[in-house]
N, CA, C and O atoms as a GROMACS GRO file, in nm:
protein
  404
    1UNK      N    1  -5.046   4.574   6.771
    1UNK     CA    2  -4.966   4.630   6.878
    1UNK      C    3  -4.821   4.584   6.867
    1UNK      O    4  -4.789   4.483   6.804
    2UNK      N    5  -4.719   4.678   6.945
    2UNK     CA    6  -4.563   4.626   6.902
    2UNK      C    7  -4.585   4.529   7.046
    2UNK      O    8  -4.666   4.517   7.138
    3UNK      N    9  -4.462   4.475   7.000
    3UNK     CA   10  -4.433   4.366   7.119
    3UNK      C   11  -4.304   4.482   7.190
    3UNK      O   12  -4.238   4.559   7.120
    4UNK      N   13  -4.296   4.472   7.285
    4UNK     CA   14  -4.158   4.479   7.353
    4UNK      C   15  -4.051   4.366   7.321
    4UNK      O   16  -4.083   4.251   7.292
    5UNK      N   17  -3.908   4.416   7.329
    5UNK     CA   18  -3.870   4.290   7.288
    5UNK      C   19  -3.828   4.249   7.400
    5UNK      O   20  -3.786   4.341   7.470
    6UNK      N   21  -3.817   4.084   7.474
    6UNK     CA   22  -3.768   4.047   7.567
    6UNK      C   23  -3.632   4.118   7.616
    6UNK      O   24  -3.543   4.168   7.546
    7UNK      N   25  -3.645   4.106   7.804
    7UNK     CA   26  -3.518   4.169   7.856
    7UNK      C   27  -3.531   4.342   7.866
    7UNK      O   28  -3.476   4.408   7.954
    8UNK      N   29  -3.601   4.388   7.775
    8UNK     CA   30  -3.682   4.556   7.843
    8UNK      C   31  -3.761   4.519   7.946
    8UNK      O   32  -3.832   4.419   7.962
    9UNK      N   33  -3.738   4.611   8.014
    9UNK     CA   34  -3.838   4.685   8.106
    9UNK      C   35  -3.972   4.741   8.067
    9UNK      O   36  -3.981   4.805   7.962
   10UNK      N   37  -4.066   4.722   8.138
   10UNK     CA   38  -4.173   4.824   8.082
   10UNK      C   39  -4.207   4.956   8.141
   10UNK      O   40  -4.296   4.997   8.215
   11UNK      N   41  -4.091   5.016   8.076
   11UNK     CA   42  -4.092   5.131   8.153
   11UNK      C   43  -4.142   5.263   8.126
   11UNK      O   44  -4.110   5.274   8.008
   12UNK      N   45  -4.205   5.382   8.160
   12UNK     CA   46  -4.309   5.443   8.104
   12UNK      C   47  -4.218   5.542   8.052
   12UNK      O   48  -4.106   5.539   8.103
   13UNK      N   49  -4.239   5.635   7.956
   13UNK     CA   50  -4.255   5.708   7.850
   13UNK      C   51  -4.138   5.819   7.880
   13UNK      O   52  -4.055   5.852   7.795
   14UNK      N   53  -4.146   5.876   8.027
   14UNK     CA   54  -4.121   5.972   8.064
   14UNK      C   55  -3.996   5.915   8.129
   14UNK      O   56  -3.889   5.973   8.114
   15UNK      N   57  -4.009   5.780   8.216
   15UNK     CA   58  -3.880   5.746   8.269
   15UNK      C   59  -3.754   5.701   8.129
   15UNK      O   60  -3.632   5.706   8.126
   16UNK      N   61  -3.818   5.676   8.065
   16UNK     CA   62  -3.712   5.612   7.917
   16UNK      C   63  -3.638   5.756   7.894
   16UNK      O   64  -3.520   5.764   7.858
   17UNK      N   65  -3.729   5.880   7.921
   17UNK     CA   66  -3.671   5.942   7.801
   17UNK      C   67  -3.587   6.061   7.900
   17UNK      O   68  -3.529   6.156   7.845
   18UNK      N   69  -3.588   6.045   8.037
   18UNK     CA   70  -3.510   6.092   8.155
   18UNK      C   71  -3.378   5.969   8.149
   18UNK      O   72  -3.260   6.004   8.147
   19UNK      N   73  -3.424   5.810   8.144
   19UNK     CA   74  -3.265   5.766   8.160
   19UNK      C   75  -3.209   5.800   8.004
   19UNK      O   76  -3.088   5.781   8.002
   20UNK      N   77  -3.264   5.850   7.859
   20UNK     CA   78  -3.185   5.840   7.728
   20UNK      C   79  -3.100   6.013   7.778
   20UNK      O   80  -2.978   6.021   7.765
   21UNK      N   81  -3.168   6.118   7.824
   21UNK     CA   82  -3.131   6.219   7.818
   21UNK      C   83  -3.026   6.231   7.938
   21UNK      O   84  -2.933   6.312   7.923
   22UNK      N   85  -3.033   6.164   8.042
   22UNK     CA   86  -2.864   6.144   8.124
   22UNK      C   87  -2.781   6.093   8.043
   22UNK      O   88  -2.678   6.155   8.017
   23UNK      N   89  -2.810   5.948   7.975
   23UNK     CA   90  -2.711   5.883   7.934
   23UNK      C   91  -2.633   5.962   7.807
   23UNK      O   92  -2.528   5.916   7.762
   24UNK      N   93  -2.687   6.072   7.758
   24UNK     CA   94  -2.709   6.173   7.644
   24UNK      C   95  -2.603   6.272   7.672
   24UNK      O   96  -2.514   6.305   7.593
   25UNK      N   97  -2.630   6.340   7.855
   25UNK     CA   98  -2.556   6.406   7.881
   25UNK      C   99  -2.399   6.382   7.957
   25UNK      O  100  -2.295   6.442   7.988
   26UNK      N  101  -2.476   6.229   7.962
   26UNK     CA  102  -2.306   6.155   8.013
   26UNK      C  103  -2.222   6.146   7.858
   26UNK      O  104  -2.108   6.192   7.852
   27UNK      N  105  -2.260   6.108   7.782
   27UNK     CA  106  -2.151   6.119   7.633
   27UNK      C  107  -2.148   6.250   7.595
   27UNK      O  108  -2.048   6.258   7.525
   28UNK      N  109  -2.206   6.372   7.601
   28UNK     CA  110  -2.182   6.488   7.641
   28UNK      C  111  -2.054   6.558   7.664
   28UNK      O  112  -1.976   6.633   7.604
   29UNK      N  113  -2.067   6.498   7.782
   29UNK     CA  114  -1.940   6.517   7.875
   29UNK      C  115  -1.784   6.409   7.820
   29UNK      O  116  -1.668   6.431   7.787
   30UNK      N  117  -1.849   6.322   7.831
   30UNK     CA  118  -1.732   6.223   7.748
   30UNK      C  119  -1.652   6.273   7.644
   30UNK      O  120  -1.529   6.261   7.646
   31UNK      N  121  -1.745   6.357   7.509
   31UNK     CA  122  -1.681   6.434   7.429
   31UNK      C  123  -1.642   6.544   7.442
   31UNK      O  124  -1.589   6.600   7.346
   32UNK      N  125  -1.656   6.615   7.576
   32UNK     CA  126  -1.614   6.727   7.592
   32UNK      C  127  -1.504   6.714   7.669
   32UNK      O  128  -1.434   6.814   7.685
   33UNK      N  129  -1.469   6.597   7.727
   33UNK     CA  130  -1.344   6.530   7.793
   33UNK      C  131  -1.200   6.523   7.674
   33UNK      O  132  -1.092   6.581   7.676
   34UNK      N  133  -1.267   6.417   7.568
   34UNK     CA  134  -1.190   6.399   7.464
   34UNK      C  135  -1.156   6.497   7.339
   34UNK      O  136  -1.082   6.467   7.245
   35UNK      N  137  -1.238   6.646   7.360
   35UNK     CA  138  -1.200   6.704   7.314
   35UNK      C  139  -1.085   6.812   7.371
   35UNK      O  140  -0.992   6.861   7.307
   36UNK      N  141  -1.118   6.832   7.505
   36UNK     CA  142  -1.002   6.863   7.615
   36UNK      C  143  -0.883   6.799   7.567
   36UNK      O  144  -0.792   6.864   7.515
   37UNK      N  145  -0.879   6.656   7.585
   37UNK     CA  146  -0.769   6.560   7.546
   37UNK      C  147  -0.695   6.609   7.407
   37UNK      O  148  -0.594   6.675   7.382
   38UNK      N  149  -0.762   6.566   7.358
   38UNK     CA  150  -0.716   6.620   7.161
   38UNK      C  151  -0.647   6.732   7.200
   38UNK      O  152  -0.524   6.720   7.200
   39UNK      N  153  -0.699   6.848   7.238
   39UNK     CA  154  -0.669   7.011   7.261
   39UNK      C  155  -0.482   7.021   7.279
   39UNK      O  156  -0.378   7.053   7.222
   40UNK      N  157  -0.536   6.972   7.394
   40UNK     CA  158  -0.362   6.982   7.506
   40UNK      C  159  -0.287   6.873   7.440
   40UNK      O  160  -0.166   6.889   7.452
   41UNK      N  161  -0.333   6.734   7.354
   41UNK     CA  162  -0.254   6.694   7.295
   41UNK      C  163  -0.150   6.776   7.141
   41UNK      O  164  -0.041   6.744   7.094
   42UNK      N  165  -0.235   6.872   7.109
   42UNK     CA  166  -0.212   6.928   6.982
   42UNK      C  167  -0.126   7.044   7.024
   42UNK      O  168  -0.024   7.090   6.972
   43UNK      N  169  -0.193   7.077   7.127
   43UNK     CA  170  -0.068   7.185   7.199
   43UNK      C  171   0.091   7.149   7.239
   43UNK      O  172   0.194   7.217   7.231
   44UNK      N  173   0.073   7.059   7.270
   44UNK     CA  174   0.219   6.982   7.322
   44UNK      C  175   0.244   6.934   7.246
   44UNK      O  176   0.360   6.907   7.277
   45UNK      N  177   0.215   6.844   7.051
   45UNK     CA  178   0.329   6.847   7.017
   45UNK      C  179   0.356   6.990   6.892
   45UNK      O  180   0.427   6.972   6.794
   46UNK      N  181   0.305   7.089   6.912
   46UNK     CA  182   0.318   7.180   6.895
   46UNK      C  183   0.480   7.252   6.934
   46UNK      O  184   0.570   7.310   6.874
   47UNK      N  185   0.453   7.211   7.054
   47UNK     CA  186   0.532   7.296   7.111
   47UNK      C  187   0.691   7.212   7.124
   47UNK      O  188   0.797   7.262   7.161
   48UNK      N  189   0.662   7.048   7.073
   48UNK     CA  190   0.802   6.960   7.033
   48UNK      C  191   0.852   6.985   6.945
   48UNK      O  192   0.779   7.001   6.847
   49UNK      N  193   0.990   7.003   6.926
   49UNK     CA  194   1.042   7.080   6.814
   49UNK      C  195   1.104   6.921   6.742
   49UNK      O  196   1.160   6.821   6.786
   50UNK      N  197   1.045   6.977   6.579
   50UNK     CA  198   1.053   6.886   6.490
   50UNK      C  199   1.156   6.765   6.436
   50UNK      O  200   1.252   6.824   6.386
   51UNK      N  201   1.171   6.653   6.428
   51UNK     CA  202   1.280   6.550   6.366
   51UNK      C  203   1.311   6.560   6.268
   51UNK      O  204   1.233   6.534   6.176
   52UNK      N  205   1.412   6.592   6.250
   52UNK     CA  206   1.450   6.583   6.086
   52UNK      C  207   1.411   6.464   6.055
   52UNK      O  208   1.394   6.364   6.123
   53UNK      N  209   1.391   6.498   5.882
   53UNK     CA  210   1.334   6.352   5.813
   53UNK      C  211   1.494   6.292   5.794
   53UNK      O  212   1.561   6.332   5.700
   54UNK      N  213   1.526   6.235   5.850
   54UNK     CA  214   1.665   6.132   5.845
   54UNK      C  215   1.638   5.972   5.855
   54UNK      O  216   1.556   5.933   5.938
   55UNK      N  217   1.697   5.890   5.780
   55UNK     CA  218   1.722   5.781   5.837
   55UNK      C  219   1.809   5.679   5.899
   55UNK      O  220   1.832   5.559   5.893
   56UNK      N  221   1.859   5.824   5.983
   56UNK     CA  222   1.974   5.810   6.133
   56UNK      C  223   1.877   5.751   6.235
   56UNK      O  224   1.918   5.660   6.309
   57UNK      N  225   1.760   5.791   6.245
   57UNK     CA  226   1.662   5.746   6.343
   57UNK      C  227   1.556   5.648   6.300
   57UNK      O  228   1.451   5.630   6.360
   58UNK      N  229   1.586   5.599   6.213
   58UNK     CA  230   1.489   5.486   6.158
   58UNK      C  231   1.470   5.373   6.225
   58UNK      O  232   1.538   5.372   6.328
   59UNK      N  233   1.403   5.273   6.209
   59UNK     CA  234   1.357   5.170   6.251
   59UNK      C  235   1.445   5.034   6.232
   59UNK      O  236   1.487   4.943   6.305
   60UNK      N  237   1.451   5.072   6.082
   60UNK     CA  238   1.525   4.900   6.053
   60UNK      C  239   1.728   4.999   6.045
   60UNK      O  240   1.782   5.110   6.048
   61UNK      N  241   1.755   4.863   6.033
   61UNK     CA  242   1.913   4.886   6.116
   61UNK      C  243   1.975   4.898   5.952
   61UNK      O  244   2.080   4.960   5.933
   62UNK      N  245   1.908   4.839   5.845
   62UNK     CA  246   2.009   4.859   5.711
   62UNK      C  247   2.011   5.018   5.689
   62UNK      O  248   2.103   5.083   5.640
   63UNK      N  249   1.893   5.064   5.735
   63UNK     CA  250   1.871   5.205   5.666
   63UNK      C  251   1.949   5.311   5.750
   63UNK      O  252   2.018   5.405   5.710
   64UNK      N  253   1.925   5.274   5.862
   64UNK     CA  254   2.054   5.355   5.993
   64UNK      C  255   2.258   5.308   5.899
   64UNK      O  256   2.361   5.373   5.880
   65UNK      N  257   2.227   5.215   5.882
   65UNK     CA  258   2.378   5.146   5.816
   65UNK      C  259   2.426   5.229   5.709
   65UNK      O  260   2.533   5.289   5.720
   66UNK      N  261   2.320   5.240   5.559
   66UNK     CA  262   2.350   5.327   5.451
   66UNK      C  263   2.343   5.488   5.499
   66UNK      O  264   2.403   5.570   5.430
   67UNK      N  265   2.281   5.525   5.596
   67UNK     CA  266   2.303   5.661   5.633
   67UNK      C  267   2.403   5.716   5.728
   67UNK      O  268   2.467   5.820   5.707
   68UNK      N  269   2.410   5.669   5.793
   68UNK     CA  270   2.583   5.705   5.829
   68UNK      C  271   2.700   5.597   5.738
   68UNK      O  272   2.798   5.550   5.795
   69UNK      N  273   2.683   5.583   5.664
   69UNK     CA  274   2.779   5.557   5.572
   69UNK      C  275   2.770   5.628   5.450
   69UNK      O  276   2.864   5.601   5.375
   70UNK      N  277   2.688   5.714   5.402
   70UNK     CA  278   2.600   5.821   5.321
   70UNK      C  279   2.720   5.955   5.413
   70UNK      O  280   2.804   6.026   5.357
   71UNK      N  281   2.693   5.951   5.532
   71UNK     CA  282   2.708   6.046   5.585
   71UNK      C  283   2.876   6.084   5.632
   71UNK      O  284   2.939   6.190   5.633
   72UNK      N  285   2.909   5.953   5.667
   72UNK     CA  286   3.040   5.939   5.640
   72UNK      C  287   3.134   5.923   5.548
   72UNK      O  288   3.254   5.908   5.566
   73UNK      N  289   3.035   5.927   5.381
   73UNK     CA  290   3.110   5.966   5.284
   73UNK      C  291   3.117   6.099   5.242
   73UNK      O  292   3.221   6.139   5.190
   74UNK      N  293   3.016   6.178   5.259
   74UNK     CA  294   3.022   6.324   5.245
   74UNK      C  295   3.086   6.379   5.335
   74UNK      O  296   3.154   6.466   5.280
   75UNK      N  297   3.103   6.378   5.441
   75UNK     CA  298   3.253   6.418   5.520
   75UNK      C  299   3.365   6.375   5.498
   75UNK      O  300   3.453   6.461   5.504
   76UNK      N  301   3.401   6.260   5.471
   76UNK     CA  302   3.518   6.260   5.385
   76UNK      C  303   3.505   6.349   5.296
   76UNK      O  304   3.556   6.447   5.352
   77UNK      N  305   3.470   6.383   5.193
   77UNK     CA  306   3.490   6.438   5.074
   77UNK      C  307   3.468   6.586   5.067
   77UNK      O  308   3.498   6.666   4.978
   78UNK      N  309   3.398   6.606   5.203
   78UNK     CA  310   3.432   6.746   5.204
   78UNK      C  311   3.568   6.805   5.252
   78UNK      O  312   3.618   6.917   5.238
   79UNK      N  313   3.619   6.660   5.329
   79UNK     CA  314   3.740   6.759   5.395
   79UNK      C  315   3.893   6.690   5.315
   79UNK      O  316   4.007   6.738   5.316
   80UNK      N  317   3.841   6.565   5.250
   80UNK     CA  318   3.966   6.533   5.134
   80UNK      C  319   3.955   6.608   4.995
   80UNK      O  320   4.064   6.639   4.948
   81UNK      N  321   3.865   6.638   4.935
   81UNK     CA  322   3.873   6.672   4.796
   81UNK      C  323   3.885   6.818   4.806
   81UNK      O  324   3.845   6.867   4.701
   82UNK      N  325   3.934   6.932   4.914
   82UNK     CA  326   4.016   7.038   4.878
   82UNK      C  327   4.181   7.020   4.917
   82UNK      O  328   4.255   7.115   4.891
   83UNK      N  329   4.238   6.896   4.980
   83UNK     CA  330   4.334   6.874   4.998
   83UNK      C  331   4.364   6.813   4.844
   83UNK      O  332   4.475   6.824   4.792
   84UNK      N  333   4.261   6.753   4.784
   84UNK     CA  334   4.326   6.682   4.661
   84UNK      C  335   4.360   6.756   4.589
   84UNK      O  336   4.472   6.740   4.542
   85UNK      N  337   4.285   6.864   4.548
   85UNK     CA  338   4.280   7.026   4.502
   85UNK      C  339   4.382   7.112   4.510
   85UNK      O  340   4.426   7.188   4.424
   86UNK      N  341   4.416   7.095   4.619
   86UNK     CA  342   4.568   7.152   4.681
   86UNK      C  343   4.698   7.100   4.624
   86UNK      O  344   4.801   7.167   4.618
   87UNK      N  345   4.686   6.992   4.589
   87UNK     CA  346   4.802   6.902   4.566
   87UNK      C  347   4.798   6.916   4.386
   87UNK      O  348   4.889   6.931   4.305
   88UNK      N  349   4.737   6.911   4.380
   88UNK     CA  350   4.649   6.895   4.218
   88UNK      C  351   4.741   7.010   4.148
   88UNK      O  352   4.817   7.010   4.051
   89UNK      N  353   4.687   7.139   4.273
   89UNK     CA  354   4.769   7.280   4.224
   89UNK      C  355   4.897   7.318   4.204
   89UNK      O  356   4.944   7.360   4.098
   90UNK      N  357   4.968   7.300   4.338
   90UNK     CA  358   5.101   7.235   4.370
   90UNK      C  359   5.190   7.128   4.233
   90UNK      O  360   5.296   7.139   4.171
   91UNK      N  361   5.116   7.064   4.234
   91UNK     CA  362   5.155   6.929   4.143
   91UNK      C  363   5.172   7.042   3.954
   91UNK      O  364   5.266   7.067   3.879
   92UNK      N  365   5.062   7.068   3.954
   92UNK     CA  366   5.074   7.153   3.818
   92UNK      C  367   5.186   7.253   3.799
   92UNK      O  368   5.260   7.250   3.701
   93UNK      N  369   5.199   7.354   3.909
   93UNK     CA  370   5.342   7.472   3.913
   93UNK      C  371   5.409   7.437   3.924
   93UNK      O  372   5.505   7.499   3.879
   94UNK      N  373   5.436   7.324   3.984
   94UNK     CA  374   5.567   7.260   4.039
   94UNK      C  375   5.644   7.166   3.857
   94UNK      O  376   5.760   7.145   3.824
   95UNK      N  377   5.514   7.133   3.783
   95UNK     CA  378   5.542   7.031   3.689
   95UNK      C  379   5.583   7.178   3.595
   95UNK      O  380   5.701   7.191   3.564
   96UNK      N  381   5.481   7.284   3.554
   96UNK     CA  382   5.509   7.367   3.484
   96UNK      C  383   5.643   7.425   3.521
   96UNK      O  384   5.731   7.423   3.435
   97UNK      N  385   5.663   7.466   3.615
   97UNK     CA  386   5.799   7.512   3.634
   97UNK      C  387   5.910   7.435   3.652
   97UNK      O  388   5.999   7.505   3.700
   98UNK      N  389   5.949   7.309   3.635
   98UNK     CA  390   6.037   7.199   3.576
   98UNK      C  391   6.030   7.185   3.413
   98UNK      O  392   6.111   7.135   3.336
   99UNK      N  393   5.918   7.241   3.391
   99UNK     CA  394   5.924   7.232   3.221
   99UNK      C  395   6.017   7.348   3.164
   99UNK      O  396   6.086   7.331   3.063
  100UNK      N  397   6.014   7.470   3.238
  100UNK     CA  398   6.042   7.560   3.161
  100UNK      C  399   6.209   7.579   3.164
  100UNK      O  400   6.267   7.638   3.073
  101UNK      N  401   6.276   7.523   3.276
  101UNK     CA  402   6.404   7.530   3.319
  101UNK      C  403   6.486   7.390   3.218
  101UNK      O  404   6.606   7.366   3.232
   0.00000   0.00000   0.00000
C-alpha cells in the first residue's frame, strides 16, 4: 500500500479532484488575465512611435559626448566646406585673371 505523505489530508477521491479542477480553473483565468496583459501591452507600444537608433540617448555619458561631437562636426562641415568652395573659386579667377594681365 502507498503511504500518504505526512501533512496531506485524507481526503477522498472526488474532493481532491474538485479542489485540483478549481485550482485548474483559477490558473485558467490567471492566463487569460496575462494574456489580456501581453495583448494591450503589444498594442501600446505599437502604437509608440519609434527611437532612432542614436547614441544621443544613451546611457553612458562618453557615448552621448562622441555623438554630439560626431554631430557637431558634420554641421560644421556642411555649412563651412561650401564657403571653402566659394573662396577656393573666387581665389582661382581672381589668381587666373592677375596672371593674364
Amino acid at each position: 500500500m502507498e503511504e500518504q505523505p505526512s501533512g496531506t489530508p485524507d481526503a477522498q477521491p472526488e474532493e481532491q479532484s474538485t479542489d485540483l479542477r478549481s485550482e485548474i480553473d483559477a490558473l485558467k483565468t490567471q492566463i487569460h488575465g496575462y494574456e489580456h496583459r501581453i495583448k494591450s501591452m503589444e498594442q501600446r507600444q505599437g502604437q509608440q512611435p519609434m527611437l532612432p537608433q542614436t547614441n544621443l540617448i544613451s546611457s553612458s555619458f562618453l557615448s552621448r559626448a562622441f555623438a554630439v561631437f560626431g554631430h557637431n562636426l558634420v554641421a560644421s562641415l556642411i555649412i563651412i566646406l561650401p564657403l571653402y568652395l566659394l573662396i577656393f573659386i573666387i581665389i582661382i579667377f581672381v589668381g587666373v585673371s592677375l596672371t593674364n594681365f
